[in-house]
LOGU-819729 format. One record per residue: x, y, z of N, C-alpha, C in turn; residue in three letters. Coordinates in Angstrom, 3 decimals, always signed. Layout:
<nodes>
{{X Y Z} {X Y Z} {X Y Z} "ALA"}
...
</nodes>
This chain:
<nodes>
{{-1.658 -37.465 -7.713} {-2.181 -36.478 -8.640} {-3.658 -36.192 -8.359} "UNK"}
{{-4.289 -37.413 -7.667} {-5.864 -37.122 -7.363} {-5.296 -35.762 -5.956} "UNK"}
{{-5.254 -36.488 -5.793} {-4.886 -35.188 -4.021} {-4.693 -33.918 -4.519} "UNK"}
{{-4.061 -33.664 -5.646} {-3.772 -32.345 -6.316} {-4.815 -31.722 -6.792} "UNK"}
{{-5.207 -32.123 -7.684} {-6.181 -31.800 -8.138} {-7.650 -31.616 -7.374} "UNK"}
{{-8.239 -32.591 -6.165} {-8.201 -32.006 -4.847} {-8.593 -30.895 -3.928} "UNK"}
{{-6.542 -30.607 -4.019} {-6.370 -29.441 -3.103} {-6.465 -28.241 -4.389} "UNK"}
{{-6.623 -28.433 -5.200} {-6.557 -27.480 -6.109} {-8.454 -26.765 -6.401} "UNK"}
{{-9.000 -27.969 -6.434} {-10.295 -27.467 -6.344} {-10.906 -26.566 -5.190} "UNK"}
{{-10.368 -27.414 -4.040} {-10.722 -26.679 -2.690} {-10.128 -25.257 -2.567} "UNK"}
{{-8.754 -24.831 -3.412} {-8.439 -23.990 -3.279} {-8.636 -22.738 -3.808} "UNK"}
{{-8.531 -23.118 -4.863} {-9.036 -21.757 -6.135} {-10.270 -21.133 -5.883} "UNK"}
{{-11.405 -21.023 -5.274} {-12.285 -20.172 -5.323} {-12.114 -19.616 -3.954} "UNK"}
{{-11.908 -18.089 -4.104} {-12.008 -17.186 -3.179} {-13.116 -17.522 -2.242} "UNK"}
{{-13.156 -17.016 -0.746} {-14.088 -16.777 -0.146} {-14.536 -15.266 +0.144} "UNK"}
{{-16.254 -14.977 +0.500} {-16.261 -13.826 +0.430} {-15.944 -12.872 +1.580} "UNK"}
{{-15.469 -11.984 +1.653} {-15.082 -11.234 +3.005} {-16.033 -10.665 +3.912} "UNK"}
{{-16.022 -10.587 +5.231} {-16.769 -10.154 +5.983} {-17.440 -8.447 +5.482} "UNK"}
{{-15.941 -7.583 +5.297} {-16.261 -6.656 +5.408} {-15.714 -5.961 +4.173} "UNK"}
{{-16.321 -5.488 +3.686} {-15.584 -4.957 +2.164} {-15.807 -5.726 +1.091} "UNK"}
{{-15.081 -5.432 -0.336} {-15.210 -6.102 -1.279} {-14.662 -7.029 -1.759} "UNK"}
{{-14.781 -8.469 -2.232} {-14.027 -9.421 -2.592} {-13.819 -9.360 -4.215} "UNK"}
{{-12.687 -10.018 -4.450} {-12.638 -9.834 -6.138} {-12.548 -11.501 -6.839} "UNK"}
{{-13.629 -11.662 -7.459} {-13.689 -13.376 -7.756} {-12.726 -13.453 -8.625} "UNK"}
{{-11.819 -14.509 -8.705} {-11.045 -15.327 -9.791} {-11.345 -15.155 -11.060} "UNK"}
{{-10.495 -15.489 -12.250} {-11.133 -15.625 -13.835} {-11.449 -17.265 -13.385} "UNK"}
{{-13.159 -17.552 -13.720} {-14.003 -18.394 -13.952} {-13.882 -19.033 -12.350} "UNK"}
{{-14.047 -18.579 -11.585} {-14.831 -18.912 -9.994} {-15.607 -19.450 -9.935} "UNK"}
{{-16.584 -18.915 -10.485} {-18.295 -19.123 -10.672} {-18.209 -20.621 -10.916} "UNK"}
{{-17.838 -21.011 -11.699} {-18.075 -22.297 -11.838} {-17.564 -23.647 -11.009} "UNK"}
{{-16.082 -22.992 -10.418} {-15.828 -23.983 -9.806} {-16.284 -23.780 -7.894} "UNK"}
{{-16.766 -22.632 -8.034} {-17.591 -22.173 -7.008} {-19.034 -23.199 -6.862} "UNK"}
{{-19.363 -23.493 -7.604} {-20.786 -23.972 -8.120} {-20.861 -25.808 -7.304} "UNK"}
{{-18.934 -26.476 -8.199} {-19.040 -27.492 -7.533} {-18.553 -27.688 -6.412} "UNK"}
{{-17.910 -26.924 -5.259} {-17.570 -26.460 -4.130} {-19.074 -26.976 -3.128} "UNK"}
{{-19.655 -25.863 -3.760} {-20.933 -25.658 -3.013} {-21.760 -27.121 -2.720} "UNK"}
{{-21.802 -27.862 -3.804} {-22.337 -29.106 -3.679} {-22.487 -29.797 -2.657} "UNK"}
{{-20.895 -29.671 -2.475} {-20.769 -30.715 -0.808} {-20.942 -29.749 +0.353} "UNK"}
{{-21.283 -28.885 +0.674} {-22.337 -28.208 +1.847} {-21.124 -28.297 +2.738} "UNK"}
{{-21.461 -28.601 +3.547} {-20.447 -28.461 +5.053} {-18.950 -28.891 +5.299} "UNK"}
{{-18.764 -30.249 +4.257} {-17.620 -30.731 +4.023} {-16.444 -29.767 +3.554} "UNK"}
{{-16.892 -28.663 +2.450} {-15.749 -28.115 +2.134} {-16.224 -26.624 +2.770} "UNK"}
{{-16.820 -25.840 +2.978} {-16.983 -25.067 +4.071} {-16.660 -24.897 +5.645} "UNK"}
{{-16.391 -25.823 +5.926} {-15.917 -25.887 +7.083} {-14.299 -25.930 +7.378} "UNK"}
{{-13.445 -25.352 +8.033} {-12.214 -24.999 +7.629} {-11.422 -26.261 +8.731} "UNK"}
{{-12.162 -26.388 +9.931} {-11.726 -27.813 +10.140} {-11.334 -29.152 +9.632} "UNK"}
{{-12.669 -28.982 +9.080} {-12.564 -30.408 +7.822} {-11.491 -30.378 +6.802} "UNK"}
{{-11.268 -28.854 +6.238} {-9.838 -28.501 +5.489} {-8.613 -28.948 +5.951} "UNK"}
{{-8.799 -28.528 +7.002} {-7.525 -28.457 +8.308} {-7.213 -29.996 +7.988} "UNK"}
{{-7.911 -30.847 +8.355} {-7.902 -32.332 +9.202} {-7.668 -32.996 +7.462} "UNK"}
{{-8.307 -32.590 +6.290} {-7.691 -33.082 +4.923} {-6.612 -33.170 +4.842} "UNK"}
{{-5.762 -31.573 +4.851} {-4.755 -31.295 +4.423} {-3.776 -31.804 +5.208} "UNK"}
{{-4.163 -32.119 +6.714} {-3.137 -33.124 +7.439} {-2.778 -34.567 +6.722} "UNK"}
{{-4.199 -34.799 +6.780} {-4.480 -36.462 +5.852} {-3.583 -36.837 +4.552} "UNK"}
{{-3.740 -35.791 +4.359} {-2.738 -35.286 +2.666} {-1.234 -35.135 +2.538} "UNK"}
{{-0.643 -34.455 +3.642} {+0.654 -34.349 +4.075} {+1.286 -35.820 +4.460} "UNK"}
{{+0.511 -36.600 +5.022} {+1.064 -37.735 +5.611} {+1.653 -38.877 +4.622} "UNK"}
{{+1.058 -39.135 +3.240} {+1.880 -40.224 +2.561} {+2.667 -39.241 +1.783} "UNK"}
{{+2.935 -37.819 +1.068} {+3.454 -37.501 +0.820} {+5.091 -37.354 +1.450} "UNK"}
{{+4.688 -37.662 +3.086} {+5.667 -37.032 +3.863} {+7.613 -38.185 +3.345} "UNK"}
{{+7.117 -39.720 +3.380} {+7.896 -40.900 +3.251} {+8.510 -40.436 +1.833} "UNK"}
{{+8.394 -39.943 +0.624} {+9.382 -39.697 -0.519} {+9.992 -38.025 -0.062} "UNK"}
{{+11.249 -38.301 -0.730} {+12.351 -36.824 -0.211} {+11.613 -35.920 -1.689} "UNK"}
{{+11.227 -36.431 -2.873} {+10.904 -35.687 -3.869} {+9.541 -35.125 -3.686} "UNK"}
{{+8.487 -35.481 -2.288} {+7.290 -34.506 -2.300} {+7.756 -34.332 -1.181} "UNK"}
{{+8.746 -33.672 -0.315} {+8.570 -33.825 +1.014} {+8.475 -31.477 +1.139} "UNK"}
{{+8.552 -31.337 -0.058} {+8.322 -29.684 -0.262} {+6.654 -29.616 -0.264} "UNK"}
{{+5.963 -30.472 -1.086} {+4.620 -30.635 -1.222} {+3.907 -30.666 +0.406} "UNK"}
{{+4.638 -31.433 +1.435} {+4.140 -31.969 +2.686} {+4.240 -31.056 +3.259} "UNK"}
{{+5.386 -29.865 +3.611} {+5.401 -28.783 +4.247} {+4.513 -27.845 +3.700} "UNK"}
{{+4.160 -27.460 +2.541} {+3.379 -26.616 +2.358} {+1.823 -26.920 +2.867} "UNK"}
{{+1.723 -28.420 +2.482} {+0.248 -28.954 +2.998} {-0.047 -28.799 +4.445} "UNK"}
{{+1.187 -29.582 +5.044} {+1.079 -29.120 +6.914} {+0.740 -27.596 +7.139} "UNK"}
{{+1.303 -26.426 +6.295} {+1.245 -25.184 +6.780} {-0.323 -24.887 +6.570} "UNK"}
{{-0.660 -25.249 +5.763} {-2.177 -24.702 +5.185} {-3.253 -25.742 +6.110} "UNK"}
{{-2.501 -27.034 +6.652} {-3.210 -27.311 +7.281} {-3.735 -26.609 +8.973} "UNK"}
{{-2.022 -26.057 +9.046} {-2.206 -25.354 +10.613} {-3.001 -23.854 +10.596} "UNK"}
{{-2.641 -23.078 +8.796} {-3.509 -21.892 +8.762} {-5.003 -22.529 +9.042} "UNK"}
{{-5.558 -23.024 +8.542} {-7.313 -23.385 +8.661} {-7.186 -23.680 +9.808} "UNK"}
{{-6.676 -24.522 +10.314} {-7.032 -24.924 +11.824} {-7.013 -23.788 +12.714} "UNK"}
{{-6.111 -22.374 +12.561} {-6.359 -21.191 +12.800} {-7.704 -20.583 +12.900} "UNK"}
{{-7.471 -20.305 +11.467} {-8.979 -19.949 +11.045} {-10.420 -20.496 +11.939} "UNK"}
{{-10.278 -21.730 +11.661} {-11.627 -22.332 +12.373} {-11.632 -22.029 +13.943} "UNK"}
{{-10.259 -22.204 +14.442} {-10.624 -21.981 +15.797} {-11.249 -20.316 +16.513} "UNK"}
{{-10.786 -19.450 +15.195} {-11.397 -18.054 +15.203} {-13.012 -17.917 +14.710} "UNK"}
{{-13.014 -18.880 +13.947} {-14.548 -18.914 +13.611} {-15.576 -18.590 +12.495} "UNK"}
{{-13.681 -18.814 +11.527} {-14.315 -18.583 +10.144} {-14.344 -19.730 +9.590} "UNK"}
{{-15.214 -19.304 +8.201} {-15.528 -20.433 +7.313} {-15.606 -20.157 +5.602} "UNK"}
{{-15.493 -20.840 +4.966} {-15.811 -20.338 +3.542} {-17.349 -19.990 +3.422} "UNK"}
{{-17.059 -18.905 +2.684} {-18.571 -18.462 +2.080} {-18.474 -18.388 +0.720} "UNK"}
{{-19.476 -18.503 -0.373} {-19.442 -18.281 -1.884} {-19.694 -16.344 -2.128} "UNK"}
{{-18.763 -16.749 -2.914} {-19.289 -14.715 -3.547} {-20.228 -15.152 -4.252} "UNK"}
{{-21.584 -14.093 -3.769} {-22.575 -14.358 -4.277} {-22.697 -12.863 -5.280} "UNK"}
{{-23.355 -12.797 -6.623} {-23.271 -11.266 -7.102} {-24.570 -10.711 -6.560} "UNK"}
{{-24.584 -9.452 -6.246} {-26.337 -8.647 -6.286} {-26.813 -7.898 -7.722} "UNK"}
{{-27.342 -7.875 -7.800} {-27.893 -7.092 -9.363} {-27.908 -5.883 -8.701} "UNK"}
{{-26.714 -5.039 -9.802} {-26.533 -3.709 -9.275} {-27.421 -2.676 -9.731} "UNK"}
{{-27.698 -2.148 -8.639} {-28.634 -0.807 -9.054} {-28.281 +0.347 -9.846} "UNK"}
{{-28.985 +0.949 -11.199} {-27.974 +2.094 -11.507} {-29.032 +3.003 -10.573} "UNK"}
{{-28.013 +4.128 -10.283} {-28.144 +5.350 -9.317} {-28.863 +6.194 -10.566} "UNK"}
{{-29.648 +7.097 -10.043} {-30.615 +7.910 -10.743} {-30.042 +9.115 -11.183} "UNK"}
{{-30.120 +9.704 -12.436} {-28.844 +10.958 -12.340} {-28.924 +12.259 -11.330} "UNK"}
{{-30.202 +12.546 -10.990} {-30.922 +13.094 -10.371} {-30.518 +13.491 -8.670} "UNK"}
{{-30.217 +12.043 -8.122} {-29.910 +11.677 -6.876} {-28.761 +11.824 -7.237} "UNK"}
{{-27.460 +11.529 -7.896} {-26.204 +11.740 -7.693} {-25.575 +13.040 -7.696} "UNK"}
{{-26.184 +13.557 -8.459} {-26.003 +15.591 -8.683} {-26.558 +16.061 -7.709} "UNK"}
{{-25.961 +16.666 -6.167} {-26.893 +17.357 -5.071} {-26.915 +19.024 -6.090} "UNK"}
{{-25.313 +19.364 -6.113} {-25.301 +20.795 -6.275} {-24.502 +21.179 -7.469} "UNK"}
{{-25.191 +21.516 -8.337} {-23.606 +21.730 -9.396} {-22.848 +22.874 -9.141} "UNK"}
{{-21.847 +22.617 -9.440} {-20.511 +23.778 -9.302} {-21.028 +25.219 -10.010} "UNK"}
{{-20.262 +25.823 -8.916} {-20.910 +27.305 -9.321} {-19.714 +28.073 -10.298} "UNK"}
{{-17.957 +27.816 -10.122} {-17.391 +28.560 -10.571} {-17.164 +27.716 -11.881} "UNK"}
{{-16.928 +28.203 -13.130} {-16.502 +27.444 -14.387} {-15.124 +26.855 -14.378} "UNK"}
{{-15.101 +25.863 -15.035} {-13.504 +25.049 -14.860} {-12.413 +25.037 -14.956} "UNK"}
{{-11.199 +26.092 -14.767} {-10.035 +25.529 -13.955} {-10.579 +25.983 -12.540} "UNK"}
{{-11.166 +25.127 -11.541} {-11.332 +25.803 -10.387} {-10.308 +25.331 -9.554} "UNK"}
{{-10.159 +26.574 -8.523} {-9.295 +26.576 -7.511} {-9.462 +25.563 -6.642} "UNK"}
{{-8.410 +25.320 -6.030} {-8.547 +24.208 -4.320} {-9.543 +24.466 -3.708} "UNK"}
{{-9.841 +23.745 -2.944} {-11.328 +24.118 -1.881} {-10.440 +24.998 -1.202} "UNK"}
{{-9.492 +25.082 -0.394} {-9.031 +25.714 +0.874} {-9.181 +27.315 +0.018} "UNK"}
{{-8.446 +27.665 -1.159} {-8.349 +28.757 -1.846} {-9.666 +29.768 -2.065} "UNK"}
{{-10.790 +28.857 -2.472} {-12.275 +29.223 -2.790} {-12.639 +29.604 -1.020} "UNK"}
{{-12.333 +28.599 -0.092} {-12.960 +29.560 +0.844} {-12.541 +30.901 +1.224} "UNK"}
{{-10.947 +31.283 +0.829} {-10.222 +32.360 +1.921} {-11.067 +34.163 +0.573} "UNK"}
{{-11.801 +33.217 -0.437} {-11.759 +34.206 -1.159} {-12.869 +35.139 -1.050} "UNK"}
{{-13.976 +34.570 -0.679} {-14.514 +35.730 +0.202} {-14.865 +36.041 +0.672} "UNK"}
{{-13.559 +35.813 +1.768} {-12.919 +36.884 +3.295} {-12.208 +37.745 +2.798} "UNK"}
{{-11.313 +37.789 +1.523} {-10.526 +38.859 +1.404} {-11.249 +39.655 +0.382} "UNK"}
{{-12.317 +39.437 -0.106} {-13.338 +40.299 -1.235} {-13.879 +41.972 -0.109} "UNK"}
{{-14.517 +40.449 +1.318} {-15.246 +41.509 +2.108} {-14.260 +41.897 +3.001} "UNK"}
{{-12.707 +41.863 +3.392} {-12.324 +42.437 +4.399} {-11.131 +43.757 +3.262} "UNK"}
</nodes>
């Protein structure tokens, strides 16, 4: 049950994505917080890897966790993936968002009043005014 609880810590907080937006967990933050503590140990996806092997192994001898052991081996061979590509956990960190100025977001306001036509429609209209 310690091992669970554990793999459960190590697991639950998202990491943040290279490229795009990540979406944190309900209450991350916090268990993000004690993640972080141990620095390289749980950041490093090797060290995951080489746990979750560690972890699979006494589970493996009872037939009643031997579902627990396959899932652990698999997550152990995903990280070991991972690391050999050259990722690692990172914390979602937040930025203090800027509000946009109303000023800067309005370039041009609309010229025709509202039900307006499709763009494609508004352009052909006048070509056929002047032809």
């Amino acid at each position: 049950s310690v091992a669970g609880v554990l793999v459960c810590l190590l697991e639950y907080p998202r990491s943040k994505r290279k490229k795009g937006s990540t979406m944190e967990r309900c209450g991350q933050k916090y268990v993000t917080a004690v993640v972080k503590v141990f620095g390289p140990l749980t950041r490093n996806y090797y060290i995951r890897a080489v746990l979750h092997a560690a972890l699979a192994v006494p589970a493996g001898f009872l037939l009643s966790t031997i579902l627990g052991t396959v899932c652990l081996g698999i997550a152990s061979g995903i990280y070991l993936l991972a690391a050999v590509r050259g990722e690692e956990w990172r914390p979602i960190e937040h930025k203090p968002r800027e509000r946009p100025h109303v000023g800067d977001t309005i370039k041009q306001p609309p010229s025709n009043p509202p039900p307006r036509p499709p763009a494609d429609a508004r352009k052909k209209q006048p070509a056929e005014v002047g032809g």
